[in-house]
C-alpha positions in Angstrom: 82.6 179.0 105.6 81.4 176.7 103.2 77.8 176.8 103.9 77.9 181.1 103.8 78.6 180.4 100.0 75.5 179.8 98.3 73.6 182.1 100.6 75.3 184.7 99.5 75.6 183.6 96.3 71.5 183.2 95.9 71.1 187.0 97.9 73.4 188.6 94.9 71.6 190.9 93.0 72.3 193.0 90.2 73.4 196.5 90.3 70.1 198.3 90.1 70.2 200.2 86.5 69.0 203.6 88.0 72.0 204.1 90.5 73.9 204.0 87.2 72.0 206.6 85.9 71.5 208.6 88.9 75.9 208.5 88.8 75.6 210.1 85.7 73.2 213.2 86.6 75.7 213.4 89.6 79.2 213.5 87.5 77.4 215.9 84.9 76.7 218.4 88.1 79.9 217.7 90.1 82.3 217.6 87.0 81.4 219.5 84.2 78.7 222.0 85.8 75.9 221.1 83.5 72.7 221.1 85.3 70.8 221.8 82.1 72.3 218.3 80.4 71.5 216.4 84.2 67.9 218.0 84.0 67.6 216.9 80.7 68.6 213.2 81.8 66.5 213.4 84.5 63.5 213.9 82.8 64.4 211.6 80.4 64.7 208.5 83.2 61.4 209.4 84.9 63.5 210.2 88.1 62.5 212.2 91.0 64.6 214.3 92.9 64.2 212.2 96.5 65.8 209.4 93.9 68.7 211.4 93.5 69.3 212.4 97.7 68.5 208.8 98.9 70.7 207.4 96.5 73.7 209.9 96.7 76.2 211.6 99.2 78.4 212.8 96.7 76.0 215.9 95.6 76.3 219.3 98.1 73.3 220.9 99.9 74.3 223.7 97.7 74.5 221.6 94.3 71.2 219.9 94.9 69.2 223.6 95.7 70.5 225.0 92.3 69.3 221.9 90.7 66.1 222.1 92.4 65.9 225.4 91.6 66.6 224.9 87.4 64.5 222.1 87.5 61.3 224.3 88.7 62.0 226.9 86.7 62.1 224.7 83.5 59.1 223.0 84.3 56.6 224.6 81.9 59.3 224.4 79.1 
């Protein structure tokens, strides 16, 4: 047991900052219903939407195709 300590104490890595971010787009959509303030944040943070599906199971089929859809219908705004 003792020797399973600093291995994982040398594989610990931080919390990667855009899963943080990516929560946030996701509790904007699921909680509030405010795709235009996610949009916003995702366009902010660079992030693409195969960021938000590989990194999520918490946002519906049906969630993700309305943001989808917003998102390239405010593209040349």
């Amino acid at each position: 047991m003792q020797e399973d300590v600093p291995n994982f104490i040398s594989n610990f890595k931080e919390e990667d900052p855009i899963n943080k971010i990516i929560f946030n787009i996701i509790s904007l959509i699921k909680t509030e219903h405010d795709y235009d303030l996610a949009i916003d944040l995702i366009k902010q943070n660079n992030i693409k939407l195969e960021d938000i599906v590989s990194r999520s199971v918490r946002l519906s089929l049906v969630d993700f195709i309305k943001l989808a859809d917003l998102m390239i219908s405010n593209k040349g705004k």
